[in-house]
N, C-alpha and C positions, 0 to 999 in steps of 0.2 A: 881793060877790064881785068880785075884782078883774076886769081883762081878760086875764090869764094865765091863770088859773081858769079863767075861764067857755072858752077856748079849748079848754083841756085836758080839761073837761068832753063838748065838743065831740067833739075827736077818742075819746074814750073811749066816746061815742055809735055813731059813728060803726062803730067796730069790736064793739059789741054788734049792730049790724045786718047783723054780718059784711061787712062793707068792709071789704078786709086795707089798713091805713093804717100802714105801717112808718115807723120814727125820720127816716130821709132823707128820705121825702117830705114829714113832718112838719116839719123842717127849713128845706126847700124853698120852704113854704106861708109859714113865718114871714117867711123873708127877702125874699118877693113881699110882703108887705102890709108891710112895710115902703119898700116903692116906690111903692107908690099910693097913690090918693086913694080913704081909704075911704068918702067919703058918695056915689060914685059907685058905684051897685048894680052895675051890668055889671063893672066894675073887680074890685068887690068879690069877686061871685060866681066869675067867670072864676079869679079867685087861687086862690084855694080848691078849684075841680074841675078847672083843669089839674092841679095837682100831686097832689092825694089821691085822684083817679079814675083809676087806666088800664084799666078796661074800662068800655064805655056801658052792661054789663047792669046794672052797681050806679048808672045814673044816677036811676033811681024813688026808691030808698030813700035815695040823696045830699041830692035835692031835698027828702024831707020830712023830714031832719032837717035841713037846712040850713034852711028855711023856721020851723021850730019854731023855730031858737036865735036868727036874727036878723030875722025878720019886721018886729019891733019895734021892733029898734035900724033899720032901716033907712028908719025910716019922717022925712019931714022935719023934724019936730024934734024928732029927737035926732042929727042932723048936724054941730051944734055937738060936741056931747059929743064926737063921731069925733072932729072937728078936733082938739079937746083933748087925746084921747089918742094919737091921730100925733104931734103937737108933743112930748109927752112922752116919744114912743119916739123922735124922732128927734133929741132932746138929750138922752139917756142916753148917755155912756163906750158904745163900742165893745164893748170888751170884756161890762159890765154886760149890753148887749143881747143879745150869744153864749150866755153863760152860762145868762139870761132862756127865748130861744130852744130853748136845747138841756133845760130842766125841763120844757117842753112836751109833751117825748117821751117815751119810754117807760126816761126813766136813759140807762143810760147808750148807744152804742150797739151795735145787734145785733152779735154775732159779736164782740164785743172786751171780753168779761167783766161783760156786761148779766147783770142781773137775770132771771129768770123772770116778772115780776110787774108787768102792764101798769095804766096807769090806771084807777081803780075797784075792786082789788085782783085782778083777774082776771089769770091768770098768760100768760105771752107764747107763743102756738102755738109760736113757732121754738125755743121752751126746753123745750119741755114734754116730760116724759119719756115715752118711747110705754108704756114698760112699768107707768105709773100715772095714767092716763086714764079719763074717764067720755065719755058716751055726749055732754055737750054741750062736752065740750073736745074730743073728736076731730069735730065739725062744724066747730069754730073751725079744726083745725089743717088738715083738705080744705078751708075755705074758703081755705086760702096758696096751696095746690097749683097753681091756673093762675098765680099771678104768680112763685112760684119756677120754674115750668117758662119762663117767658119769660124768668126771669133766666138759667138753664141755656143755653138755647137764646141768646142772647146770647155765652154764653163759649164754646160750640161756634162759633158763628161766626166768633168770634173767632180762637179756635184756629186753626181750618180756614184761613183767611186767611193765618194766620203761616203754619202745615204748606206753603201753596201756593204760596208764593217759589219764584221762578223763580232757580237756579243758574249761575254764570259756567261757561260750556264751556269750558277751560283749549285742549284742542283745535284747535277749530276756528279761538277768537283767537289764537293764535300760528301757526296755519300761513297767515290772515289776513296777519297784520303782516310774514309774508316778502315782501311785494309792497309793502312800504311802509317799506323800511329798518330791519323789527324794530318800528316804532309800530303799538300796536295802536289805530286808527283808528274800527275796527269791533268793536263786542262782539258777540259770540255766547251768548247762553244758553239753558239745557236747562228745562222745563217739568217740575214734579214729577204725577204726576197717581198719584193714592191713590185707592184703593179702599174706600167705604165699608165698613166691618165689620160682621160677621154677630153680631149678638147671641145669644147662647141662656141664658136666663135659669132659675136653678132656685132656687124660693122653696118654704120653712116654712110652709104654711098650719095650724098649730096655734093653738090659744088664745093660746099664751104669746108669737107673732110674728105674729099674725094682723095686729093693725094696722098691724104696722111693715111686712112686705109690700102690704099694699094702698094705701100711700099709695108708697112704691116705683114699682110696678109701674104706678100711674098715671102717676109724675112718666118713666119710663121708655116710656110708649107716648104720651107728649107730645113727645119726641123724636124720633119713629118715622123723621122724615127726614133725618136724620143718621145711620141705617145702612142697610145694603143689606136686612136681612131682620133680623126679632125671633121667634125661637124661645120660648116658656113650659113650664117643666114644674114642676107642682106636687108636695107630696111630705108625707105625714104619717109612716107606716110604708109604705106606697106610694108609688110617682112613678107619675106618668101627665101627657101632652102637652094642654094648657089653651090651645094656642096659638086655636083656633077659639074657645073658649069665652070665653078673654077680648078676645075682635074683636068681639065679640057682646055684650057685656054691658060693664055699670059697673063698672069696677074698685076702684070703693071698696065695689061691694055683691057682689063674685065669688065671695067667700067659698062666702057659702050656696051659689050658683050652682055652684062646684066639687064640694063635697062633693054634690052632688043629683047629679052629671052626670059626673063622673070620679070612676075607682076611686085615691081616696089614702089612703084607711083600709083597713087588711090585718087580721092575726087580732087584734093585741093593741090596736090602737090609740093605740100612745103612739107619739111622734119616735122615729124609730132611723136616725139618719143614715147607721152604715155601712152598712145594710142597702137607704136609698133611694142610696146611691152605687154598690153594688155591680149593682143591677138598673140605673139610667143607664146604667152603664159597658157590659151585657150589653145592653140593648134598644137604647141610644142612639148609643154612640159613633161608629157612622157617620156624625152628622151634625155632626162636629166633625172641623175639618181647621185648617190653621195660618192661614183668614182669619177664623177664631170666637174672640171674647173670651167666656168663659164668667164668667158673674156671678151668686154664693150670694148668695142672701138668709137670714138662721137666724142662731140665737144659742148653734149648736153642743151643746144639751146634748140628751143621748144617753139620757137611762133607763138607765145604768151597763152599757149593750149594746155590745157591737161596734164598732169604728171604721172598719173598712174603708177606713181611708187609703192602701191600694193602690190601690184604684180611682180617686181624685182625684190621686195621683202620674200614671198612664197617661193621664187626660184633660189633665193640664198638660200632658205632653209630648205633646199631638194638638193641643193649642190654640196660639195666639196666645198669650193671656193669659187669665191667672185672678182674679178680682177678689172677696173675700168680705166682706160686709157686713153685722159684727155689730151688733143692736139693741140690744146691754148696753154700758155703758161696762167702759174696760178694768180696771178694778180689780172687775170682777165675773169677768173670762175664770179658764179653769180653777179655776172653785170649784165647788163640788158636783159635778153630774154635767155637767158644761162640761167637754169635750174638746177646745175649738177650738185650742188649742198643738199639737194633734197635730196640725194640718191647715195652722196658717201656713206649713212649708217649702215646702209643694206649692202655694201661691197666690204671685202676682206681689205682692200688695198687699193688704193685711185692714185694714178699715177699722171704727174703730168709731162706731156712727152711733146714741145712744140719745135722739135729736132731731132736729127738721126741719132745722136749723139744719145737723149736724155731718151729717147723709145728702145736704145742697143739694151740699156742698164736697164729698163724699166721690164724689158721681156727676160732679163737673164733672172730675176726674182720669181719668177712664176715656177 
């Protein structure tokens, strides 16, 4: 087995022990051991779990696969052998090395026309489609969930910084520069200062969106401090107010927890979207005013019932914004009994999210 192999092996380890080990980090890792000296063990190891560890609770399970894979090579003689294959990588073309480098990973990389399908043949959480999932690929894809919410929380920060530029007072500098010949000497500017926004959140908790809401609503109450207040209403043929229930409980295991504890099952028991928009609009809408972005989670299909797209035209024009977030891709929308064309005029933006991947991007826009 070469030493490309046996790395690639590594990382594939790696993420069977649920350590979310993405292409860039991977990347990361190759281009550090290409800097050092690898018969130095501290060198060695450091390379390795700066870049593919960012949190210390996967430092247990880092250490004993990392100890499994090079226990052996690390031992002094076979130090030679290192030297031999540094030397090797560091007279390979440039280019050769990149290429080298970047097979290590998982193809090509995420978000730019990758594969679904990680080393070992196990397919990639951030591809994976929610609506064809088993019980140990949806552990894979909640084990991404705290490193995409850092990624989020990142581009909110980000945001927030740009939004926070401070404006030239056109003002105050020209009536300034009347005491100074018309030069303006002295700038004046205004401070913008924005108000966090009030989230109120209405999610599908049926079978058919079940999972695509709970990983949502996780990655959604990981940002909790980037809004003023997060409102929950859950909805099968019923809505009812989850906001306690999911402050209290796991969001990836709320499911059960809702349907035991809140009334969202009504007589017939299937989705009927106009019917949970119509009651929202009746129970709820006082607590939607123009600093509330309202955010669907659902995949629009209605059991060939009612649409009550009145109700969702009156809540956009009480909101902010309306934001809906379907879990089918779009060459599934309005087919069968999928009504969501009836509901795009009345949202700001409809998104479709039928992966971790295309739901990371579709929350970083709100």
């Amino acid at each position: 087995m070469s030493v490309l192999q046996y790395l690639q092996a590594f990382f594939a380890d790696l993420r069977e022990q649920d350590i979310p080990v993405t292409t860039s980090q991977v990347r990361d890792c190759c281009q550090g051991l290409l800097l050092i000296d690898w018969s130095n063990r501290d060198y060695f190891y450091s390379t390795f779990f700066s870049t593919l560890v960012k949190d210390y609770s996967y430092q247990k399970a880092f250490d004993e696969v990392f100890n499994r894979f090079f226990k052996e090579y690390l031992r002094p003689e076979n130090r030679q052998h290192f030297r031999f294959v540094q030397a090797n990588k560091n007279s390979r073309p440039q280019e050769e090395t990149a290429v080298s480098d970047y097979d290590i990973g998982m193809g090509n990389p995420m978000g730019k026309g990758g594969t679904a399908q990680a080393p070992g043949g196990k397919k990639n959480p951030l591809q994976q489609d929610f609506g064809r999932i088993s019980a140990e690929e949806l552990a894979g894809i909640e084990a991404m969930v705290p490193l995409l919410a850092r990624r989020l929380a990142a581009k909110f920060v980000k945001k927030r910084k740009r939004n926070d530029q401070n404006r030239l007072d056109f003002r105050r500098t020209i009536r300034s520069s009347l005491s100074t010949g018309g030069i303006p000497l002295n700038l004046f500017t205004t401070r913008k200062y924005r108000e966090k926004p009030v989230i109120l959140i209405l999610c599908d908790v049926s079978g058919s969106v079940m999972n695509f809401s709970c990983i949502a609503l996780a990655l959604i109450a990981s940002l909790e401090r980037f809004f003023q207040h997060i409102e929950s209403y859950a909805f099968i043929d019923e809505v009812s107010d989850i906001t306690g229930l999911l402050l209290s409980g796991n969001p990836f295991n709320f499911r059960a927890h809702v349907l035991r504890n809140a009334q969202v099952v009504g007589v017939t028991g299937y989705t009927n979207y106009g019917h949970t928009l119509e009651e929202f609009h009746k129970r709820f809408r006082h607590r939607i005013n123009r600093k509330t972005s309202v955010l669907i989670f659902g995949d629009a299909r209605n059991n060939w019932q009612e649409h009550g797209k009145w109700a969702l035209k009156d809540i956009k024009s009480q909101a902010k914004k309306v934001y809906w977030f379907n879990p089918e891709p779009m060459s599934r929308w309005n087919t069968g009994d999928s009504i969501i064309n009836d509901y795009v005029p009345y949202c700001d933006r409809v998104f479709a999210c039928p992966n971790l991947a295309e739901l990371e991007k579709s929350l970083a826009k709100i």
